[in-house]
C-alpha positions as CSV (number, residue, x, y, z in Angstrom):
1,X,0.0,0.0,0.0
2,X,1.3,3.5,-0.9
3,X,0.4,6.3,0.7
4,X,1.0,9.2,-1.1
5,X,0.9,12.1,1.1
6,X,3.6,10.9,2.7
7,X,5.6,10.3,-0.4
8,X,4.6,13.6,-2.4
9,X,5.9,15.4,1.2
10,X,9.0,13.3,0.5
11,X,10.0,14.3,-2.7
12,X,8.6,18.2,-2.1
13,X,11.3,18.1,0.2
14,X,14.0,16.2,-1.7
15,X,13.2,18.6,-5.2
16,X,13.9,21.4,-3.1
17,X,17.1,20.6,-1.2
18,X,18.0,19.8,-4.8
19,X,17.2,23.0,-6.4
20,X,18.6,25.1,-3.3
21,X,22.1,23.5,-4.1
22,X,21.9,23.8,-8.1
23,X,21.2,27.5,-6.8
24,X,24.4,27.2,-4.8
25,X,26.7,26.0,-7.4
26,X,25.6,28.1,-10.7
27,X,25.2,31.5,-8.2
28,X,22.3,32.0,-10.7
29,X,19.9,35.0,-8.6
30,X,15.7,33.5,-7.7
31,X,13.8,34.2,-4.7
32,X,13.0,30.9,-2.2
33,X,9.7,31.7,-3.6
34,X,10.5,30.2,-6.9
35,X,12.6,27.8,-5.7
36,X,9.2,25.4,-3.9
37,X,6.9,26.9,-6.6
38,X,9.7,24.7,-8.7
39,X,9.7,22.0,-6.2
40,X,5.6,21.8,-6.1
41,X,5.7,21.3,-9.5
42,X,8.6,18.6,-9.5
43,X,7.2,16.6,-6.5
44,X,3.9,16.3,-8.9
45,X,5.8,13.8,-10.8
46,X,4.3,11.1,-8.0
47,X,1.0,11.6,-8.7
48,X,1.6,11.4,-12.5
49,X,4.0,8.4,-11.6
50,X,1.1,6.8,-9.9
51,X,-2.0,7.0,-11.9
52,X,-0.5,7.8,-15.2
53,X,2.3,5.2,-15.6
54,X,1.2,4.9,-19.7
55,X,1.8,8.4,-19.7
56,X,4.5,9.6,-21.9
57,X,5.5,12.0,-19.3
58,X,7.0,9.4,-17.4
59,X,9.1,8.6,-20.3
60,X,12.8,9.5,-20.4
61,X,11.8,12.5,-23.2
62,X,8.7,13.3,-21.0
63,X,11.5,13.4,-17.5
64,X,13.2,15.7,-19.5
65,X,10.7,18.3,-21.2
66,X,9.3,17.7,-17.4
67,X,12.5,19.1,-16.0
68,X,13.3,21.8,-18.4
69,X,9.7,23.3,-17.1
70,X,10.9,22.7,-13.6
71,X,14.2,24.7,-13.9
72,X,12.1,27.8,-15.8
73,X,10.1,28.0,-12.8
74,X,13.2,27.6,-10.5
75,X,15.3,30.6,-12.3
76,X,14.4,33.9,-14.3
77,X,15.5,33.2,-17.6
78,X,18.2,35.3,-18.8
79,X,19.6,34.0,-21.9
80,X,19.5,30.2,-23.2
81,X,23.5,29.4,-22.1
82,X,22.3,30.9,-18.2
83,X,19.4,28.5,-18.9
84,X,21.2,25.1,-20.0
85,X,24.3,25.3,-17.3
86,X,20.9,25.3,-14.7
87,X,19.8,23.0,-16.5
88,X,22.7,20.4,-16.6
89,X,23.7,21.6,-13.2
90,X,20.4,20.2,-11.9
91,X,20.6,17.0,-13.2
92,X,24.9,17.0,-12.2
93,X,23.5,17.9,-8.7
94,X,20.2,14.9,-8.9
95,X,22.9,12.4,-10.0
96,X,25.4,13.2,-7.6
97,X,23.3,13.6,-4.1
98,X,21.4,10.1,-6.0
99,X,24.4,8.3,-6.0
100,X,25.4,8.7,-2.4
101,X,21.6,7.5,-1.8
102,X,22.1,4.2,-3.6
103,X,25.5,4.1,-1.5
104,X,23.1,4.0,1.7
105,X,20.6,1.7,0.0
106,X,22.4,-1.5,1.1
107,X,22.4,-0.7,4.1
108,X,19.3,0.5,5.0
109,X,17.3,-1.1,2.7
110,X,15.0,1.5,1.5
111,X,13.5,0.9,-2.3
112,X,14.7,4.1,-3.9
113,X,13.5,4.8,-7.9
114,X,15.1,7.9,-9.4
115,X,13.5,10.1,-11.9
116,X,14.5,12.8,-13.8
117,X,13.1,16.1,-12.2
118,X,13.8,15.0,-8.9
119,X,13.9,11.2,-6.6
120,X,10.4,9.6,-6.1
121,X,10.9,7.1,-2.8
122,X,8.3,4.1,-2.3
123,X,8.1,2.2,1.1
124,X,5.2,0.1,2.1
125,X,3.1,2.0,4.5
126,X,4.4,5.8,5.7
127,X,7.9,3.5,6.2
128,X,9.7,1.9,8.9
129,X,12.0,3.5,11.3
130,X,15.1,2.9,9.2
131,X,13.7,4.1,6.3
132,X,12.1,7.5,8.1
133,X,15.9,7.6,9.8
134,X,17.4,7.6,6.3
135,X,15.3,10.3,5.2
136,X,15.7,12.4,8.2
137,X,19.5,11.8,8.9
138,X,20.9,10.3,5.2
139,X,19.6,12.1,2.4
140,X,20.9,16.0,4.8
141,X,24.2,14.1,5.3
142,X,24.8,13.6,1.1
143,X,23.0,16.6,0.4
144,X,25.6,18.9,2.7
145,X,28.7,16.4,1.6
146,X,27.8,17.3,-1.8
147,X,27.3,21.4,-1.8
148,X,30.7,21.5,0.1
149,X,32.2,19.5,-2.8
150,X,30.9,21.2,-5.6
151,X,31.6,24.2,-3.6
152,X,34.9,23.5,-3.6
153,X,35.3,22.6,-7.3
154,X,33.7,26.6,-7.8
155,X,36.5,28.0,-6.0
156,X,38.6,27.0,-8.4
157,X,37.0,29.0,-11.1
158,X,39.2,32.2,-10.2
159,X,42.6,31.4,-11.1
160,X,45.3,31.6,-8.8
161,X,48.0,34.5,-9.7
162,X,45.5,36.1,-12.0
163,X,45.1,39.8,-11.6
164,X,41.6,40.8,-11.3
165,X,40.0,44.3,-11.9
166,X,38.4,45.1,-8.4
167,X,35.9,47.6,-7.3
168,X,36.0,48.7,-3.4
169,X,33.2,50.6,-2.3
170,X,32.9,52.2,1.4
171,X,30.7,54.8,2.9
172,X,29.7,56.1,-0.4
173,X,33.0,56.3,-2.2
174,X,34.5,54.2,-4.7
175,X,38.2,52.6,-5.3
176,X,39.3,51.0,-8.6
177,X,42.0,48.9,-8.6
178,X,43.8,45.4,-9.3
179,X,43.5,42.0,-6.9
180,X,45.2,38.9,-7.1
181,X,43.7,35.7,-5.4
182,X,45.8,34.1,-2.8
183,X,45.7,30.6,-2.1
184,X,47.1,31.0,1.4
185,X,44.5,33.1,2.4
186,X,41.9,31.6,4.6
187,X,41.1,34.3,7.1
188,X,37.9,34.8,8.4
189,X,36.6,36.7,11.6
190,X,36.2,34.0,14.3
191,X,33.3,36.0,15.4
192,X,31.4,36.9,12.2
193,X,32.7,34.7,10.2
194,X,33.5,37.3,7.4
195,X,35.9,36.7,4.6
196,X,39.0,38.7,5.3
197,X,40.6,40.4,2.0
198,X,43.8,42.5,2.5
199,X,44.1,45.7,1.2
200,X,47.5,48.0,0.8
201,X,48.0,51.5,1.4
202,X,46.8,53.1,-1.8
203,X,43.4,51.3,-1.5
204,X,42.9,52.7,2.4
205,X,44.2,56.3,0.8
206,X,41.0,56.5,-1.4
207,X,38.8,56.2,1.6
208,X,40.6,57.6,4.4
209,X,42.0,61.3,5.0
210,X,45.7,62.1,5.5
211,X,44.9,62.7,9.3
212,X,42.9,59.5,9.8
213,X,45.2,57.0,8.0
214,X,48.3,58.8,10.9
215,X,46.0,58.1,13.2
216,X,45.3,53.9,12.0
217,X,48.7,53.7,12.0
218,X,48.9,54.8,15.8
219,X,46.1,52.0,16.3
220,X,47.8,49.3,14.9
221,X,51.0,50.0,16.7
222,X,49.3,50.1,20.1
223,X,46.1,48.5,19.8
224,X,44.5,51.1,21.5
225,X,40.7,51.6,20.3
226,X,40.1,55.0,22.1
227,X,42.7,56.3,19.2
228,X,40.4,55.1,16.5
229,X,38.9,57.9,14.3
230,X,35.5,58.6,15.2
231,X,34.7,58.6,11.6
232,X,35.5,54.7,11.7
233,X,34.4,53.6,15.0
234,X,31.9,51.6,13.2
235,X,33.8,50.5,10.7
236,X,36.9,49.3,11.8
237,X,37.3,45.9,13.5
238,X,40.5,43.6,15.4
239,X,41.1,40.4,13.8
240,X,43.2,37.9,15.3
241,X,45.8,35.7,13.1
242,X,48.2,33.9,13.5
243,X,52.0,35.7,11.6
244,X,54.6,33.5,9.9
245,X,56.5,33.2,12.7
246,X,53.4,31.4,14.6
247,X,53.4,34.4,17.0
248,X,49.4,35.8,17.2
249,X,48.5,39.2,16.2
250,X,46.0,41.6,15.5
251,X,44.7,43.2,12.2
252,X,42.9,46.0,12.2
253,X,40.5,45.6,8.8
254,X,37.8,47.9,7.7
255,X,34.1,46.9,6.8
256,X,33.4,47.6,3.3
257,X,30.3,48.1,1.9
258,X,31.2,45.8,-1.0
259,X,33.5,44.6,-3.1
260,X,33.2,43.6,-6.8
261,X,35.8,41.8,-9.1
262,X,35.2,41.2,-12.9
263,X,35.7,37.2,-13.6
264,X,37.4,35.8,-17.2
265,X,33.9,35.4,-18.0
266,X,33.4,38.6,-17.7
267,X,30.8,38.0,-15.1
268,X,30.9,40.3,-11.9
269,X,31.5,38.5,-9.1
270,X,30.2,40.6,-5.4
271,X,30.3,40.2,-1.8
272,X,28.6,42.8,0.4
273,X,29.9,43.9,3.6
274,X,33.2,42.2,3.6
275,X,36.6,42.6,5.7
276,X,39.3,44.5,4.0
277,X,42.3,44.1,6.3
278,X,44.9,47.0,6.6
279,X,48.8,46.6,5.1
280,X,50.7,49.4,5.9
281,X,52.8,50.0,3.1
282,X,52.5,48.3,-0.3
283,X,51.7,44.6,-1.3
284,X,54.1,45.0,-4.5
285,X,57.1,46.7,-5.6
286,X,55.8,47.3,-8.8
287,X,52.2,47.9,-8.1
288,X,50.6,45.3,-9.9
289,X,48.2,44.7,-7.6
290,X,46.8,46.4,-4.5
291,X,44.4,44.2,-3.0
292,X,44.6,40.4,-2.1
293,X,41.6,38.4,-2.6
294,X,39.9,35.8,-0.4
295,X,39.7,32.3,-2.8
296,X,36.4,31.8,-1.3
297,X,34.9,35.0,-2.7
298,X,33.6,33.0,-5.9
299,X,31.8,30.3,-3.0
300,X,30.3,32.5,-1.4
301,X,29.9,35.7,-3.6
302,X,27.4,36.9,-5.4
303,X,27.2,36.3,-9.5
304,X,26.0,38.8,-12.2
């Protein structure tokens, strides 16, 4: 006996875990509205499973018009190459989280069919404890195992010693200049958990008077935050890290309001409200490059 309120709720939730990390990976922009409108429509693939099995929309051509329909609800179309890297995205993203569920199969012994759009799970009644366990405990454990992979593999989109065009904006003002990821850059504020970029002294000049950069400088030599600006009070922050030598220290980095790099693709990669840690003095000797950048800006940044 099926019972298929209880598998529909199943596979709502499944589509939707799956669209949320297809979202994650191609940083395409949609509202969480669209993303369950998209999974409503996906999860319908049980009903149409069930009392429509002669239909040719549970072909593998009618799967796939199915999920093309599915990814135009999921994302505002922008062009038709935007539209197909969703597209294939989704179904690298189905088959990926899928196969760590057929991993799991043996050992919990839950019937699992896959389908295009999305995964439609049968168990006799509402299921048995192992099989409620594996949907409550396994299929969050492969989902999360697989965004931090694919993740990972995105970072690796912005080359390492590339120079980047950057754009630093702060309190209403604007700085162009040139970045270069660094792949030994993994700091982050312990207690906002902020990407930390580090910025030299011809960035902090664009920003900061004459007076108030003497005055930073005072700061950073004595830690003392009664010497801060009052301009910057609410802008500047302390960020512990460890120095080469293994001995801890203190950076003082400023809150931007965002900063904005220009990809290969020519696609603008931002992230708003980052850190932009302070270098007295320059990051080059022949000015190349004023700013480095974080390798996890294209993970967690924002694509346009």
């Amino acid at each position: 006996m099926i019972y298929l309120d209880a598998v529909w709720l199943l596979n709502f939730l499944v589509d939707g875990m799956i669209l949320i990390i297809t979202q994650a990976v191609t940083k395409s922009y949609t509202t969480m509205r669209r993303i369950m409108f998209a999974a409503l429509i996906a999860s319908l693939i049980v009903p149409l499973t069930i009392f429509f099995s002669d239909s040719w929309l549970v072909s593998p051509l009618g799967k796939f018009a199915y999920s093309m329909i599915i990814i135009l609800a999921a994302f505002p179309y922008k062009s038709i190459a935007v539209y197909l890297r969703n597209l294939t995205s989704f179904y690298f993203v189905t088959f990926a989280i899928g196969g760590a569920l057929f991993a799991s199969h043996f050992f919990l012994r839950m019937n699992v069919q896959m389908s295009a759009p999305g995964m439609v799970t049968f168990s006799t009644g509402y299921g048995d404890p192992i099989s409620w366990m594996f949907v409550l405990i396994g299929f969050p454990v492969a989902w999360w195992f697989t965004k931090q992979r694919l993740q990972r593999i995105a970072i690796l989109k912005l080359k390492y010693e590339e120079i980047y065009d950057v754009i630093l904006e702060w309190n209403g003002k604007r700085a162009a200049s040139t970045g270069l990821v660094d792949s030994g850059n993994h700091l982050s504020d312990p207690l906002t958990n902020k990407l930390v970029f580090l910025g030299d002294e011809e960035v902090f000049r664009s920003f900061v008077t004459e007076e108030e950069w003497s005055e930073l400088k005072e700061v950073e030599e004595s830690y003392d935050i009664n010497r801060i600006p009052d301009s910057l009070q609410e802008s500047v922050h302390f960020i512990p890290y460890k120095g080469a030598s293994g001995e801890r220290k203190l950076m003082l980095a400023l809150q931007l309001d965002k900063i904005e790099l220009v990809s290969d693709e020519k696609k603008k990669i931002s992230m708003h409200a980052p850190l932009l840690g302070l270098q007295f003095g320059r990051l080059t000797d022949d000015d190349s490059y004023h700013v480095l950048l974080h390798p996890e800006m294209m993970q967690k940044g924002k694509v346009a």
